[in-house]
Every structure is written in C-alpha cells, then in structure tokens.
C-alpha positions in Angstrom: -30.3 18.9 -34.4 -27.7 19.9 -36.6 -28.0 20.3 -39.9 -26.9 16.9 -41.9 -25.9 19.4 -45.3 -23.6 22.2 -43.6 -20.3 21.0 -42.9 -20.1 22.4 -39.1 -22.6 21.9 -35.8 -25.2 24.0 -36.7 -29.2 24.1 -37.0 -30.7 24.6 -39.3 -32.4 27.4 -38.3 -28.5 28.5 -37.3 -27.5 28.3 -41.1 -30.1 30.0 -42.6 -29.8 32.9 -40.1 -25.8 33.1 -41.0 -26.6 33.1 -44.7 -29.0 36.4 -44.4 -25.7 38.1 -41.9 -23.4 36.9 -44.3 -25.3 38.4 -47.3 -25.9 41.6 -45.1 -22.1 41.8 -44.3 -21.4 41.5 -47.7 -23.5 44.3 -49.1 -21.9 46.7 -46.1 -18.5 45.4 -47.4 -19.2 46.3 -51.0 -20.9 49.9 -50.0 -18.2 50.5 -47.9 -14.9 48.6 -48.2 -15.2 47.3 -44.7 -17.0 45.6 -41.9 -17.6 42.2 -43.6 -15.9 40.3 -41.0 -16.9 42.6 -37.8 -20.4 42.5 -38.7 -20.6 39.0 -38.9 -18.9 38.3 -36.1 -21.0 40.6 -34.0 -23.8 39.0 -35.3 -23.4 35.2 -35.2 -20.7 35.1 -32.2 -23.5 34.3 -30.0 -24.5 30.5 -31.7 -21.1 29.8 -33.4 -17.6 30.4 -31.9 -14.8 32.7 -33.1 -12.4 29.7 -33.2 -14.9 28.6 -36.4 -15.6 31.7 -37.7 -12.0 33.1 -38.4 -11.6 30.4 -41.2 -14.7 31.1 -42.6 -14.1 34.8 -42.7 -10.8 34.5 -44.4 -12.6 33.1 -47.8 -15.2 35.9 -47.6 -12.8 38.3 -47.2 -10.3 36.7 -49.8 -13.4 36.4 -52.4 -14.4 39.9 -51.5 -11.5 41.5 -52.2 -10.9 39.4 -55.5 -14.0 41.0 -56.6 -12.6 45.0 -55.1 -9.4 44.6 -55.9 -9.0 46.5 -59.4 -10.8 49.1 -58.1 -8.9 48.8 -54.5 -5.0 49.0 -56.8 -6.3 52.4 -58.7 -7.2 54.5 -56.1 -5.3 53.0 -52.7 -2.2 54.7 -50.7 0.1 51.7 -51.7 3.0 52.5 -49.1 0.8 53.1 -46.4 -1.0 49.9 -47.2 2.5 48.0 -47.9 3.1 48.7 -44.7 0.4 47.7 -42.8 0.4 44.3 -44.2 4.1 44.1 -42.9 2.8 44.7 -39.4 -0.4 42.6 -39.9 1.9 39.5 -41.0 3.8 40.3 -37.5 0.6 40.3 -35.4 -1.1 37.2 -36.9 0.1 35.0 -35.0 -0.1 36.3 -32.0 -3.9 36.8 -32.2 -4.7 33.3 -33.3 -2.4 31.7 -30.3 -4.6 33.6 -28.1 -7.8 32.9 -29.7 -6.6 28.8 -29.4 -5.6 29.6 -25.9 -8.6 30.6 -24.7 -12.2 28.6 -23.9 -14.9 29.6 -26.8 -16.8 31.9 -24.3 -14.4 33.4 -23.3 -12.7 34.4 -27.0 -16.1 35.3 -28.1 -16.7 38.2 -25.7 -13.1 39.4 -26.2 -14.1 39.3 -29.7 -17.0 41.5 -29.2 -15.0 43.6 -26.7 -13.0 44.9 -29.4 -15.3 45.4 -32.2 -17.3 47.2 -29.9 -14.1 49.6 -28.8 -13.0 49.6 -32.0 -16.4 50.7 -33.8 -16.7 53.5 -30.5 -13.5 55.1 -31.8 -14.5 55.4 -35.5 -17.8 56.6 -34.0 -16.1 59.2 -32.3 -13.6 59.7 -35.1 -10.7 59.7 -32.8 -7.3 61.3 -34.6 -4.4 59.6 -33.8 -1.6 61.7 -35.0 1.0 59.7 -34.1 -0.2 57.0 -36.0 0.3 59.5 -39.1 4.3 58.2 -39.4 5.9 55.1 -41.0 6.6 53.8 -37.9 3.4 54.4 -36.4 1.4 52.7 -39.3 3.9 49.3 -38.8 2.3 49.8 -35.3 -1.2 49.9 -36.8 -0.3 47.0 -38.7 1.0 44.7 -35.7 -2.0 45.6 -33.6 -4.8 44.8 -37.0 -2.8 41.4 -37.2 -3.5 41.0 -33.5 -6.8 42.0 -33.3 -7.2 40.1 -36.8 -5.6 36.6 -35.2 -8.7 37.1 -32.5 -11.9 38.1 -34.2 -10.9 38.6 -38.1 -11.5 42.6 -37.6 -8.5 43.8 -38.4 -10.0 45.9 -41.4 -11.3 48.1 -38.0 -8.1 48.4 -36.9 -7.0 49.9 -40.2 -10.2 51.6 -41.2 -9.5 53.8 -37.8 -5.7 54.1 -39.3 -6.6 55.3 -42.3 -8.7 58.3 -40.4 -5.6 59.8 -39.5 -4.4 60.5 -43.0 -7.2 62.2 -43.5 -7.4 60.9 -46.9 -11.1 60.8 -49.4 -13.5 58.4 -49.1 -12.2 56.6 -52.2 -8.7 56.1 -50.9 -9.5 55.1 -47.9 -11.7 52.7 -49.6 -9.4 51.3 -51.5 -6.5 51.1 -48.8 -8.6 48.9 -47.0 -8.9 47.1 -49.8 -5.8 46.3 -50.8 -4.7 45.9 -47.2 -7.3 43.6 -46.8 -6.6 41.3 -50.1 -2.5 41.2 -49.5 -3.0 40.9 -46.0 -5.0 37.6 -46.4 -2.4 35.8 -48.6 0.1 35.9 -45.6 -2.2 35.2 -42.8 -3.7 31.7 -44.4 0.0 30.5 -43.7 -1.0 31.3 -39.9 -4.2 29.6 -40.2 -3.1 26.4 -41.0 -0.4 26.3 -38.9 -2.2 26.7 -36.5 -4.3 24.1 -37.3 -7.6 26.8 -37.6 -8.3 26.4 -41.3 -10.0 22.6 -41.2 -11.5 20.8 -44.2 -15.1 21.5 -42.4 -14.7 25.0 -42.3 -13.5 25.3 -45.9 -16.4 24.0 -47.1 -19.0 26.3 -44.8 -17.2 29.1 -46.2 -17.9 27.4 -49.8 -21.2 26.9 -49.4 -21.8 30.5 -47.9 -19.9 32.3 -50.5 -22.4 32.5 -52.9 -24.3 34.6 -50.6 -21.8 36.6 -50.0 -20.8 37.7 -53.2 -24.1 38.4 -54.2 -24.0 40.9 -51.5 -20.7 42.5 -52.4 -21.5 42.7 -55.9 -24.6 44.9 -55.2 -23.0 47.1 -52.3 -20.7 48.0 -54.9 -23.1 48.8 -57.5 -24.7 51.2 -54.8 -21.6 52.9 -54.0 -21.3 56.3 -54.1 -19.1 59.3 -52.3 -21.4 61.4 -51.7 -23.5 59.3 -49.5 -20.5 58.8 -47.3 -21.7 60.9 -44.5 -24.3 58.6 -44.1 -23.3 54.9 -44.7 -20.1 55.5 -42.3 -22.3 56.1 -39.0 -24.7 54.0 -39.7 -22.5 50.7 -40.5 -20.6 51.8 -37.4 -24.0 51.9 -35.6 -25.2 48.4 -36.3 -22.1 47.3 -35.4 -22.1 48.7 -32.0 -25.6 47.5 -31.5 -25.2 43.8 -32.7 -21.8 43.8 -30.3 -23.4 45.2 -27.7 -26.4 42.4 -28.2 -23.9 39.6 -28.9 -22.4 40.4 -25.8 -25.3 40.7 -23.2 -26.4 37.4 -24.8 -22.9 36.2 -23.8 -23.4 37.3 -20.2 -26.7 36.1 -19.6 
C-alpha cells in the first residue's frame, strides 16, 4: 500500500529506501561536485519512474548547489560554464518532450542507457578534442540539456566536457557547479511547461531534502584533492553497477 505521508505512490518500504539513495547521492555530490541526480536515478528508476523523478531532482540539485555555489563562483571556468548553460537551456526541452512521449518503461531504460554510456566514457576517460572550442562546448551544452530533459544527468554530460580542458580537480568541480546551479534556473521554466513539476512532486522533493542536504553538507566537509584519484573511479563505478542493475531489473 502506499504510503498515506509521502505525497507520491510509494511504499513505505519505497520511501525509506529513496531517503538512504538520496542521502548517499548527496554525500557523492558534496565529495565530488557531481552525480547527485545519476545516482539516484540509477538507483530508484526501477520502483519510481523518471517522469517523477526529474521534478524531484531539480530541488536537490537547486538546494545542492545553493549550498556549493560560493565555492563553485571562486574556482569555476565562467565562460566555459556560460556557455554550456546556453546550450543546456536549448536542449531542455527537447529531453522532457521525449521523456512525456514515451511510456514509463520505456523512458526509464533510456534513462539508464545513458548514464550507463555516459559513466563508461568518463571511466575510460575519453578526450574529445573537438569538444575543446566554443562551438563545441554550445554542443556539449545542447546535448547535457537533452540528456538532462530525459533522466536529469546532464551534470554527466558536462563532467565528460570538462575532461577535455584538462582542467584541476577544483575547476572542474566548480564548473559543474556553477553549470549545474544556473542551469537549473532556466530549465524549471521547461518543467512546468511541460506540465512535469506537479504540486505532489514538490512536496516529495520537500520532504526528502533534508536528507539530502545532510549528505551534501558532509561530502563537502570530506573533500579533498588529493583523494581525487580515488573518489572519481569509484563514484563512476557504482554508477555503472546500479545502472547496469536498474536495467536488468527493467528487462526481467
């Protein structure tokens, strides 16, 4: 049955499991400037649907940046990061008119789909040259609005981006950031337009805030540069897994 206190169709044993991934994706987010949404959405896309999640997602990301974002403004490329909102503002709405397009099954393992390619790449740490050029980071832009509009992981999209520069740990960190936080302002337009961003999911992503934050604020506090050799492969590693779990669940 439902549970009567959370705003949307879940168990209770549903909403307590999305409060520990929700306080787990925060603590990667805080750590590492990314992954808030694309770990969540690996891990809960097999009990709730994207469609329900995006919304959701937005105030955690919104609220996680609010708490990043001083440190996100020091250190962040601000062109580069002017520009990718541009393109991610362009790309919205094409994401979200597939994701409304589309039956919840099958949105959920294109969801999947792309976190797992996306997470592969960084894995790999694919260089994308091309992608080094003011016109090529527009492109990165459209296609983390895209990719955003379908499963909220458009940080992914830029975090591979921001490879390419080959920039330190702490401006990419703060790119994403910033990206992130800007980004978010333009794309709630989308959301209610769209008719994604519902009373009901406002308030889940009110009560699982908290939570959230609580994770942020202590991923930050652990922070540090010189573990970045580490955290990257292994956040990148439970994302593939949980994807790659998500999705045989899916199939099944």
């Amino acid at each position: 049955m439902p549970d009567p206190w959370f705003p949307l169709p879940l168990t209770p044993v549903e909403v307590a499991l999305l409060l520990g991934i929700t306080f787990a994706a925060g603590l990667v987010r805080g750590f590492a400037g990314f992954a808030l949404s694309a770990l969540v959405m690996a891990a809960a896309a097999s009990f709730i649907a994207p469609i329900l999640l995006i919304p959701i997602l937005w105030f955690q990301e919104m609220a996680a940046s609010l708490l990043m974002a001083r440190g996100g403004w020091q250190s962040a490329n601000r062109t580069r990061a002017g520009l990718l909102v541009a393109g991610n503002w362009i790309g919205w709405p094409l994401g979200l008119w597939l994701t409304v397009s589309l039956p919840a099954t099958a949105s959920g393992r294109i969801a999947l789909g792309m976190i797992l390619v996306l997470a592969a790449l960084q894995m790999l740490k694919v260089n994308i040259p091309a992608l080094a050029t003011r016109g090529g980071t527009l492109v990165a832009g459209v296609l983390a609005g895209i990719v955003s509009g379908v499963a909220h992981v458009g940080g992914m999209v830029v975090a591979l981006y921001v490879l390419s520069q080959n920039d330190t740990a702490r401006t990419m960190r703060g790119t994403l950031v910033l990206y992130l936080f800007v980004g978010s302002l333009g794309s709630l337009i989308y959301l209610l337009a769209f008719g994604v961003m519902t009373l009901a999911s406002a308030q889940a992503a009110m009560f699982l805030l908290p939570v959230t934050l609580l994770g942020v604020w202590l991923g930050t506090r652990l922070f540090n540069p010189r573990w970045e050799p580490y955290y990257k492969p292994l956040c990148l590693s439970l994302l593939i897994g949980l994807a790659m779990l998500s999705l045989i669940r899916s199939l099944i």
